[in-house]
C-alpha positions as CSV (number, residue, x, y, z in Angstrom):
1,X,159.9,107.7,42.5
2,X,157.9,104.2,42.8
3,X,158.3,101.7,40.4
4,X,155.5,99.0,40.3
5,X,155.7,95.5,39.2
6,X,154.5,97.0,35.6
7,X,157.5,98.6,35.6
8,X,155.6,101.7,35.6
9,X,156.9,104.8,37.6
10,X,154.7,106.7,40.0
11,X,154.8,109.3,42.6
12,X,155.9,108.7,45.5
13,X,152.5,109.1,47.4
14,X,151.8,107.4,50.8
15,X,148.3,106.5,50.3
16,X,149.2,105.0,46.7
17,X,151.7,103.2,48.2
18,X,149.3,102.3,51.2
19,X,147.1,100.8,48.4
20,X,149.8,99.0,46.9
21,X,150.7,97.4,49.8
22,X,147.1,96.1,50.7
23,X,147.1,94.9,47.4
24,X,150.1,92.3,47.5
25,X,149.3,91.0,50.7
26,X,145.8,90.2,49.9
27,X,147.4,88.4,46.8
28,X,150.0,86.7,49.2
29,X,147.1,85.1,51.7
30,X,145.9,85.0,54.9
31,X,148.1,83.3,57.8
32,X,149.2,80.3,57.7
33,X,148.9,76.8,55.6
34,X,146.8,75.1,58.4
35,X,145.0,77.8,58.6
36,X,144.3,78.5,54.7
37,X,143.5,74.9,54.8
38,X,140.9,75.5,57.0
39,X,139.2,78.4,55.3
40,X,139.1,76.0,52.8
41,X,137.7,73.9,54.3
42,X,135.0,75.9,55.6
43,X,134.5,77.1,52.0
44,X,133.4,73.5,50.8
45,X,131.0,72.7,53.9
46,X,129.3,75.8,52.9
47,X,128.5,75.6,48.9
48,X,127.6,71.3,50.1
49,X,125.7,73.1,52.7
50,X,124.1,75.4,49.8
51,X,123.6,72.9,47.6
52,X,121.9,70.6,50.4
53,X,119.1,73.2,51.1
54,X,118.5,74.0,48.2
55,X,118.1,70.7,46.7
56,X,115.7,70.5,50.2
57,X,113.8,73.6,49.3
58,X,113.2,72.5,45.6
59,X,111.6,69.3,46.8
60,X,109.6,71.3,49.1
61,X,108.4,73.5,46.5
62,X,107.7,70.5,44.0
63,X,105.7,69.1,47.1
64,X,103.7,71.8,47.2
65,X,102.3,72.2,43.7
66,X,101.6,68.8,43.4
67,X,99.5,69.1,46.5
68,X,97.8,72.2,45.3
69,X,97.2,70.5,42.0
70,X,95.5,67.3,43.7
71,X,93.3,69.5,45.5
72,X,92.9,71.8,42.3
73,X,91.6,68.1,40.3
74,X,89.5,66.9,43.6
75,X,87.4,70.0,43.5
76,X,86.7,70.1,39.7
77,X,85.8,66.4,40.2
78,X,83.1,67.5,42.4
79,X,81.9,65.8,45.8
């Protein structure tokens, strides 16, 4: 018998326990601090990153229609 952190009981099965294992290290972390501090890191340059583009691709867009409404206006004014 296997007794999980429930305090449940279960068979002894390798690929249960397999899973279980997995599990509990993906909860401890990955490697070391420096290096969690670097995924970190990374994490935050890419939503500023997101968040620059976008912002970049909104203005763009907001560009755009105010072109294509100029144009719309210039051509009902006539020539």
């Amino acid at each position: 018998m296997f007794i999980l952190e429930s305090g449940m009981k279960t068979a002894d099965n390798p690929k249960r326990r397999l899973r279980n294992v997995r599990k509990q290290m993906e909860r401890s972390g990955i490697g070391t601090k420096s290096q969690q501090a670097l995924q970190l890191q990374r994490e935050q340059m890419k939503t500023e990153h997101r968040q620059l583009s976008r912002e970049q691709r909104d203005g763009e867009a907001q560009r755009r229609f105010e072109m294509k409404q100029m144009k719309k206006k210039e051509k009902r004014r006539g020539h």
